[in-house]
C-alpha positions as CSV (number, residue, x, y, z in Angstrom):
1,X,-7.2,-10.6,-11.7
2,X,-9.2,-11.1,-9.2
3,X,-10.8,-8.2,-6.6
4,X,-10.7,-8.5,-2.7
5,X,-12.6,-5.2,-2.4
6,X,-13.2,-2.5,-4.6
7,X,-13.9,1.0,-4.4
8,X,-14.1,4.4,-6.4
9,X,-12.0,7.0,-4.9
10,X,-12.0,10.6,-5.1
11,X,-10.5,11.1,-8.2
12,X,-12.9,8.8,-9.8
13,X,-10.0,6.0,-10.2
14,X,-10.7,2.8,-9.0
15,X,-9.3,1.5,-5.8
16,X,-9.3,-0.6,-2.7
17,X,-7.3,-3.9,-2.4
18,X,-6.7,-6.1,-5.4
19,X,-4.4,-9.7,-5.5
20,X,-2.0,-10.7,-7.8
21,X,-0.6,-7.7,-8.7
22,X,3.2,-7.4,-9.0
23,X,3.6,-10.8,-7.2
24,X,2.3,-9.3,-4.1
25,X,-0.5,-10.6,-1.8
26,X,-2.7,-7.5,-2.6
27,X,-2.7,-3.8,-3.7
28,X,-3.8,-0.8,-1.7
29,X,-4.7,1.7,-4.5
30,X,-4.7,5.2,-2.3
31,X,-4.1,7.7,-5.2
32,X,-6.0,10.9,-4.3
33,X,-6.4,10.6,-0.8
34,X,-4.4,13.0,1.4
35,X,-2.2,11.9,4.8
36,X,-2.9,10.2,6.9
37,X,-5.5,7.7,4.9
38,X,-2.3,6.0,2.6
39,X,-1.0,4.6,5.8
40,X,-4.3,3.8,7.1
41,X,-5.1,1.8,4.3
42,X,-1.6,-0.2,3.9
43,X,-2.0,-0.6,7.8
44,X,-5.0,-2.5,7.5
45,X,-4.0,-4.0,4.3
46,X,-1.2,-5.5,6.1
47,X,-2.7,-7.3,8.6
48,X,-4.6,-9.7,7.0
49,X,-0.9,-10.5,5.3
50,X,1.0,-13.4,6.3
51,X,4.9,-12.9,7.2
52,X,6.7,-12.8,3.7
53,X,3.9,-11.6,2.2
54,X,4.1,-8.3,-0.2
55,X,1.9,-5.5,-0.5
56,X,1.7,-2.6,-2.8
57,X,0.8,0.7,-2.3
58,X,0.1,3.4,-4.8
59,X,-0.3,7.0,-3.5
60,X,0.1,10.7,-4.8
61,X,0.1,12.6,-1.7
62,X,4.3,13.0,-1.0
63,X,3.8,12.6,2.8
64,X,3.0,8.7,2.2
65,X,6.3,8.2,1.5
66,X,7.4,9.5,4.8
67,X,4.4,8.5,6.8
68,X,5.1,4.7,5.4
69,X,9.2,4.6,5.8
70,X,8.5,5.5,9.4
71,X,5.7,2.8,10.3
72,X,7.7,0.4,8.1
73,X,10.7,0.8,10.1
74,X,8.8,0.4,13.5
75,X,7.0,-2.5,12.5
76,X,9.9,-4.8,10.9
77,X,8.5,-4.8,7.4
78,X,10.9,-3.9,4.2
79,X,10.0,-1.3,2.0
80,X,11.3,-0.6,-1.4
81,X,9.8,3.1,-3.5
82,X,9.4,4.2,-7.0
83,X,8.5,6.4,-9.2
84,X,5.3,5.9,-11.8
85,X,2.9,7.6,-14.1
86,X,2.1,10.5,-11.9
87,X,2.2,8.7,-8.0
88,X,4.7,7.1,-6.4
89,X,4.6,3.0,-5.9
90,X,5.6,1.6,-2.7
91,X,6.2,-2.0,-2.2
92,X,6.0,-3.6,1.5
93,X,6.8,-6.7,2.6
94,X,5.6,-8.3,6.1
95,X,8.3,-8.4,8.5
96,X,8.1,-11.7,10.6
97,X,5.7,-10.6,14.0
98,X,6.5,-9.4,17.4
């Protein structure tokens, strides 16, 4: 696997945006940071994203999941949830754009 950018974040874990993962286009590892930075991150994450393209997002603070359903539905993009080891896994794909 192969990094894009990488970064330690506040719980010492490994993050920033990572290809190849889970046959999406990159991974936005936001575990440990509070609201509003998940959506930041996937925000940015997403536009350098073709249409199509898939993005995960991995993130313990509970408000991401609400933050991203929202911006999700605003922006066209598909969003599927679930549940892992102790954060919650979202997984975006790129609606087709405005």
């Amino acid at each position: 696997m192969s990094s894009d950018s990488t970064a330690v974040g506040p719980t010492g874990e490994t993050g920033g945006v990572r290809s190849g993962e889970e046959g999406t286009a990159g991974t936005v590892d936001a575990r440990g940071l509070r609201c509003p930075m998940p959506l930041v991150k996937a925000k940015l994450a997403m536009e350098a994203l073709s249409p199509g393209d898939g993005l995960l997002v991995m993130a313990t603070d509970p408000e991401a999941a609400i933050d991203l359903a929202a911006w999700a539905a605003d922006e066209g993009h598909a969003l599927r949830e679930r549940a892992a080891g102790g954060w919650t896994e979202f997984l975006l794909h790129k609606g087709s754009s405005r």
